[in-house]
C-alpha positions as CSV (number, residue, x, y, z in Angstrom):
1,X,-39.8,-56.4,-149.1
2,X,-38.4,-53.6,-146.5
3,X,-34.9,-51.6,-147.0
4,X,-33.7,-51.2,-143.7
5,X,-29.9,-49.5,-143.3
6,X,-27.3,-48.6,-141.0
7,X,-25.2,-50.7,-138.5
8,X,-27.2,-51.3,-135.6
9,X,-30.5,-52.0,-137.0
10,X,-28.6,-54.8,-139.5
11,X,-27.3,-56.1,-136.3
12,X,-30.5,-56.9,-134.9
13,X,-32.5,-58.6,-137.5
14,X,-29.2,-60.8,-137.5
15,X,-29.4,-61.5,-134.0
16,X,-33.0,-62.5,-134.3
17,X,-33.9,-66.5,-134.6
18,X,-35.6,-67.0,-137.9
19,X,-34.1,-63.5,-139.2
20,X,-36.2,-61.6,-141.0
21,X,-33.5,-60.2,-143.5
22,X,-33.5,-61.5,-147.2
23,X,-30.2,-60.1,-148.6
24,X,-27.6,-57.1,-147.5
25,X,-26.1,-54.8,-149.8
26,X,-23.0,-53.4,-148.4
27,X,-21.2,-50.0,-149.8
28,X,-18.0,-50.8,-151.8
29,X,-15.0,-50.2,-150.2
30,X,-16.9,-50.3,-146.7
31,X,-14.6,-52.0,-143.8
32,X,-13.9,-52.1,-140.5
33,X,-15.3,-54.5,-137.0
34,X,-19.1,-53.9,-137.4
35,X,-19.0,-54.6,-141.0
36,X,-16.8,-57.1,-140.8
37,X,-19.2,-58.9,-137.8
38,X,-22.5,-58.3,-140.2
39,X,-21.1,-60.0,-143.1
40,X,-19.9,-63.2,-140.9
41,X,-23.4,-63.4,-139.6
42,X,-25.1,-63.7,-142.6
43,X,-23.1,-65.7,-144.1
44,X,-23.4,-68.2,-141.1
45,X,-27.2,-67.4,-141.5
46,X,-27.1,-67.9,-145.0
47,X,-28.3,-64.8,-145.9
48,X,-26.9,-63.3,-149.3
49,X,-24.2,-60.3,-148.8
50,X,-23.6,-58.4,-152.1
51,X,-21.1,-55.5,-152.7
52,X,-22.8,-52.4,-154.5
53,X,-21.3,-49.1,-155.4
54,X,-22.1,-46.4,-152.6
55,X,-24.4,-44.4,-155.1
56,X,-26.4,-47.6,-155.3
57,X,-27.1,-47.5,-151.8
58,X,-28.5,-44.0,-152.1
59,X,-30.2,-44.3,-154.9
60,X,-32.4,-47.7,-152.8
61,X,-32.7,-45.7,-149.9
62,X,-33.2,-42.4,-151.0
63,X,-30.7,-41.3,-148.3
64,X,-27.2,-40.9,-147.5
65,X,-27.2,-41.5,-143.7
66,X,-27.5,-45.4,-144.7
67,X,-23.9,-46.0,-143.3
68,X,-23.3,-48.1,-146.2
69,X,-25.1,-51.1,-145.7
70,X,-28.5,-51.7,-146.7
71,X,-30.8,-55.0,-145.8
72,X,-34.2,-56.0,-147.6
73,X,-36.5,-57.7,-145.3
74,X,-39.7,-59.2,-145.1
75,X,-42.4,-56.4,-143.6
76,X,-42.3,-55.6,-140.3
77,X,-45.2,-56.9,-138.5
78,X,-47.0,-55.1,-135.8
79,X,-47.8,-56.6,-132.5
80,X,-51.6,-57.3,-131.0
81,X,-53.0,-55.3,-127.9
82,X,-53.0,-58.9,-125.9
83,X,-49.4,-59.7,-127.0
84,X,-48.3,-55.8,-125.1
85,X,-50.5,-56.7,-122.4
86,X,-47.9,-59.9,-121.4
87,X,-45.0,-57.9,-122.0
88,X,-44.2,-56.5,-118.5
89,X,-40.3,-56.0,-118.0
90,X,-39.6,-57.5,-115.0
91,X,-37.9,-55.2,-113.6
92,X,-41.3,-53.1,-113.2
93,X,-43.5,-53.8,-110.5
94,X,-46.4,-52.7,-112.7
95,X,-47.2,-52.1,-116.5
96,X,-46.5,-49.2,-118.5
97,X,-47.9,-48.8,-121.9
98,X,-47.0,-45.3,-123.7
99,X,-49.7,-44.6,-126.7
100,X,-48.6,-41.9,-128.9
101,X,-51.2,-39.4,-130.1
102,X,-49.9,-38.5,-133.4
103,X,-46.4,-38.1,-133.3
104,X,-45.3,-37.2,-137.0
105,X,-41.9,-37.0,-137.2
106,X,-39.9,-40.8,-137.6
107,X,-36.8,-40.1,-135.8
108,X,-39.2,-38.8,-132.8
109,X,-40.8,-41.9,-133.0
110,X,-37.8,-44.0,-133.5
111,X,-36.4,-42.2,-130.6
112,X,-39.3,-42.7,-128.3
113,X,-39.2,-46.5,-129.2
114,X,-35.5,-46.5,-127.7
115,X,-36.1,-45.1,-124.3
116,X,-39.5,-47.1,-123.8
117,X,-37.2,-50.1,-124.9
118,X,-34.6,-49.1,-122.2
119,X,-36.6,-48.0,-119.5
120,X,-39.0,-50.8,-119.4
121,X,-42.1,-50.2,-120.8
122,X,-44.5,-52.8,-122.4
123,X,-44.8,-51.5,-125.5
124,X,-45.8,-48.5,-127.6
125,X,-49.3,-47.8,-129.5
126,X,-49.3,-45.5,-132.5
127,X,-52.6,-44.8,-134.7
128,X,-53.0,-45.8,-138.0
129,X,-53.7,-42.6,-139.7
130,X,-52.2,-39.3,-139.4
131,X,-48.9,-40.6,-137.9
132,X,-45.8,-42.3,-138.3
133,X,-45.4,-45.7,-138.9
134,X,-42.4,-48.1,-138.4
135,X,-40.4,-47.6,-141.3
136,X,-36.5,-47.5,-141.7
137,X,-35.6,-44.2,-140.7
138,X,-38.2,-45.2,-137.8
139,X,-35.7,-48.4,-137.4
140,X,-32.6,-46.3,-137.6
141,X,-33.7,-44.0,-135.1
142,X,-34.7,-47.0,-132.7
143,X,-31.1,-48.2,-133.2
144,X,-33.3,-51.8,-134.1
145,X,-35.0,-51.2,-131.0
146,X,-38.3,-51.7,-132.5
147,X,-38.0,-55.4,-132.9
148,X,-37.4,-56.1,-129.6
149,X,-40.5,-54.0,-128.3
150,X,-44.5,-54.7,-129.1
151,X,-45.5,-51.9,-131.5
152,X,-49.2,-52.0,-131.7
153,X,-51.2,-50.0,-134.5
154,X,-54.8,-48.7,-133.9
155,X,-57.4,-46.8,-135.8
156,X,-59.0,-45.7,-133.0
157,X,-56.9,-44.5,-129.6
158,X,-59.9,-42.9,-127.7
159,X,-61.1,-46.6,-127.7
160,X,-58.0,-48.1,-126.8
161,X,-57.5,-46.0,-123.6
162,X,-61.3,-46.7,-123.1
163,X,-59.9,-50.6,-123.0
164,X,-57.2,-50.4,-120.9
165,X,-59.2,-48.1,-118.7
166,X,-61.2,-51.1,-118.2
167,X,-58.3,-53.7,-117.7
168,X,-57.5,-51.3,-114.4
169,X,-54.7,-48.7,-116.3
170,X,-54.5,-45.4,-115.1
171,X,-54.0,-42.7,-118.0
172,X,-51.4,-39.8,-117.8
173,X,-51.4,-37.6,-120.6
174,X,-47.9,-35.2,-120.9
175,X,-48.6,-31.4,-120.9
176,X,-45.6,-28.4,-121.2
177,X,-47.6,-26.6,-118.4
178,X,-50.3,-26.5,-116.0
179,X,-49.9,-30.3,-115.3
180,X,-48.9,-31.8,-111.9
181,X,-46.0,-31.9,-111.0
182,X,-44.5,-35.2,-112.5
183,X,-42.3,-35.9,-108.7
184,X,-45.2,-35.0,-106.9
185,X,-47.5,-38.4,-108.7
186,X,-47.8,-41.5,-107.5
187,X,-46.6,-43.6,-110.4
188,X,-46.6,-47.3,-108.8
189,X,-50.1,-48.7,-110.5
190,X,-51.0,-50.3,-113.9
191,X,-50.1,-47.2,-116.2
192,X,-50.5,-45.8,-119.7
193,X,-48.7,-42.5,-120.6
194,X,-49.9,-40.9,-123.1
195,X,-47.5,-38.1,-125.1
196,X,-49.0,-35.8,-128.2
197,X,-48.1,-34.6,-131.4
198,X,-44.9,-32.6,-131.8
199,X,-47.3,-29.1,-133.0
200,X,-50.7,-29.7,-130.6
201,X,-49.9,-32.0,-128.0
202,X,-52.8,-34.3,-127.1
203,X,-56.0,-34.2,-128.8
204,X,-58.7,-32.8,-126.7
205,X,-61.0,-35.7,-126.9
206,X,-57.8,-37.7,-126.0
207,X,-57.3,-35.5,-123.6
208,X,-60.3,-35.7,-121.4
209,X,-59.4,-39.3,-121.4
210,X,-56.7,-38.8,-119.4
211,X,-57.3,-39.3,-115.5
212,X,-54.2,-37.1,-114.6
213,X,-52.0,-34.5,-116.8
214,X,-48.6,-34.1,-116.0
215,X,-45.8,-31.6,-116.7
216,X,-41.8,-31.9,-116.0
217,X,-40.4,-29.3,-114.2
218,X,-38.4,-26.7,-116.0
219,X,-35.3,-24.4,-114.6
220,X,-34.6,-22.7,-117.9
221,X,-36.9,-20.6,-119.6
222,X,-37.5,-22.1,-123.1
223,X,-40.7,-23.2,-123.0
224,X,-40.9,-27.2,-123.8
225,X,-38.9,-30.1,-124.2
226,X,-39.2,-32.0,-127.7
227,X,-41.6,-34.5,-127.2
228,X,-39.0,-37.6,-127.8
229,X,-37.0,-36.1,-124.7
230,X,-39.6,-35.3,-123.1
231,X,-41.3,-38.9,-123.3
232,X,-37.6,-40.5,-122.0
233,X,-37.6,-37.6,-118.9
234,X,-41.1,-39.2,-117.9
235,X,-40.6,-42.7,-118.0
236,X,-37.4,-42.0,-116.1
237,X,-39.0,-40.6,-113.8
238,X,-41.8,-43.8,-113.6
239,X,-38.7,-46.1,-113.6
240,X,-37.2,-44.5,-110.2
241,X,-40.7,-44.3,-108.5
242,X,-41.3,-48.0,-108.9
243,X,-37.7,-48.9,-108.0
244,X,-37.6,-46.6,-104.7
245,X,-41.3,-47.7,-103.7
């Protein structure tokens, strides 16, 4: 089984039919709405709630931001290619698919998940190796986000573009400069967006996958964005092309 901790994420694989959460483990002494609203569920869901001293909950997470309450699931299961490829929101007139090129950091990818959650994108692909995975600081950072989104694992993402290249998806890889300009793109066709590693970016044979690059527009003079605001600034900026076109 999984540890996954704090409010939100609890919330979620409570809301789910069929949840996926074995027992909670809540901090003593820990009170209040939320709590109060997790502990009802499960109980209604049968699910076991049992009171543990605060240093327990470290000591099982390894962490202290776990907001004292702790769940143990069954693993989280990542989604197919085909089951991302029927996932359109429908509020876009076309698909969106973000594949990240080695993003290392969880709460980057946890963050990333949350935007392409709310801004209406399919889903997210991550590589198997060399990357994050979906793990609970991943979950925290999602704010449970990632169970409601198609997370979809490869071991090869040159090949994967290759394939979606082929279903009729446009590629548009995320550079800090020397991109177009991202207001000046026509965003309104089948689209994957691809975004690269917090240190290098894109990989260069990634890279030359890509049929556009594009940059956002800076006023300030630092020279980037981190890459988990810079991935929400672009799909923003998808979401109001569709929606004005």
């Amino acid at each position: 089984m999984e540890a996954v901790y704090g409010i939100n994420p609890i919330k979620v694989l409570l809301a789910r039919q069929g949840t996926p959460l074995k027992r909670i483990i809540v901090a003593e002494g820990r009170s209040g709405a939320a709590v109060k609203e997790i502990v009802d569920a499960a109980r209604q869901k049968k699910v076991p709630v049992e009171w543990r001293r605060r240093q327990d909950l470290d000591e099982l997470t390894g962490r202290r931001d776990h907001q004292g309450i702790v769940g143990f699931r069954s693993s989280f299961v990542y989604a197919d290619l085909d089951v991302l490829l029927k996932n359109r929101n429908p509020c876009m007139s076309h698909d969106l698919i973000l594949i990240l090129d080695g993003i290392l950091d969880p709460q980057n990818l946890g963050s990333i998940i949350r935007s392409a959650h709310c801004l209406g994108a399919n889903g997210v692909v991550i590589p198997a190796d060399r990357a994050a995975s979906v793990t609970p600081a991943v979950m925290k950072a999602s704010a449970g986000s990632a169970e409601y989104l198609p997370i979809v694992r490869v071991t090869n993402v040159s090949r994967t573009i290759d394939d979606l290249k082929g279903k009729g998806f446009w590629v548009f890889g995320a550079e800090t400069h020397g991109g177009k300009d991202i207001r000046d793109h026509n965003f309104n066709v089948p689209a994957v967006l691809v975004m690269g590693s917090e240190d290098r970016g894109i990989r260069p044979l990634v890279k030359r996958k890509c049929d556009f690059l594009v940059t956002i527009p800076m006023a300030g003079e630092f020279d980037s964005f981190n890459v988990a605001v810079a991935a929400g600034i672009i799909q923003y900026a998808i979401l109001l092309h569709r929606w004005t076109k």
